[in-house]
N, C-alpha and C positions, 0 to 999 in steps of 0.2 A: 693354493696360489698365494705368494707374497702379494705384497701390499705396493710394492713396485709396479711388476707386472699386471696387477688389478687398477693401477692409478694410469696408467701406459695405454691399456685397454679403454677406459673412459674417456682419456686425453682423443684420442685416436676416434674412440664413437663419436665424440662431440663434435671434433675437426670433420669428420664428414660430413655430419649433419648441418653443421655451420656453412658447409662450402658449396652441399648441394642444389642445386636446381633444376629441378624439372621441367619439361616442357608444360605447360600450361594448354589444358583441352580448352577452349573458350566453348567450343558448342556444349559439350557436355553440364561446363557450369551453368550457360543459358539455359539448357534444358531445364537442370536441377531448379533454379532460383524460378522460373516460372513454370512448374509441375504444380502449381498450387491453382491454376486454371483463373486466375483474375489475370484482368488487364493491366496496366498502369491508371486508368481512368476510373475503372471500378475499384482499386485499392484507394482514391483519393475519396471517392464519391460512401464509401462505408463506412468513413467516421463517424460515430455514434456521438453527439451532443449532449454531453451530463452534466451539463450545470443545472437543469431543469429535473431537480428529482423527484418534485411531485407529477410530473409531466409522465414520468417512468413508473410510477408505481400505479398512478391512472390507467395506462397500457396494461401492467399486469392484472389490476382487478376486471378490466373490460372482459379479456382473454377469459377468464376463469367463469362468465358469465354464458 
């Protein structure tokens, strides 16, 4: 294949892909983005606090006892 028709072809792939649009599943994404089984409120309430690293290595020596 020239280099014509190989540039023709690309032109043509890209133009598609530029102009496509799908419908858009909203449930499905819902689903996906919360499959991970937290809440909203337990995703805020999980923040681990590490400014305190002696606090943390405390925890881990207790654990190991």
């Amino acid at each position: 294949m020239g280099r014509g028709r190989q540039k023709a072809k690309q032109t043509k792939v890209a133009r598609e892909l530029k102009y496509f649009s799908p419908d858009t599943n909203y449930r499905a994404l819902e689903r996906e983005l919360g499959s991970n089984g937290h809440t909203e409120s337990e995703r805020r309430t999980s923040v681990v606090d590490t400014d305190d690293e002696d606090d943390d290595y405390r925890r881990w020596l207790d654990d190991d006892r």
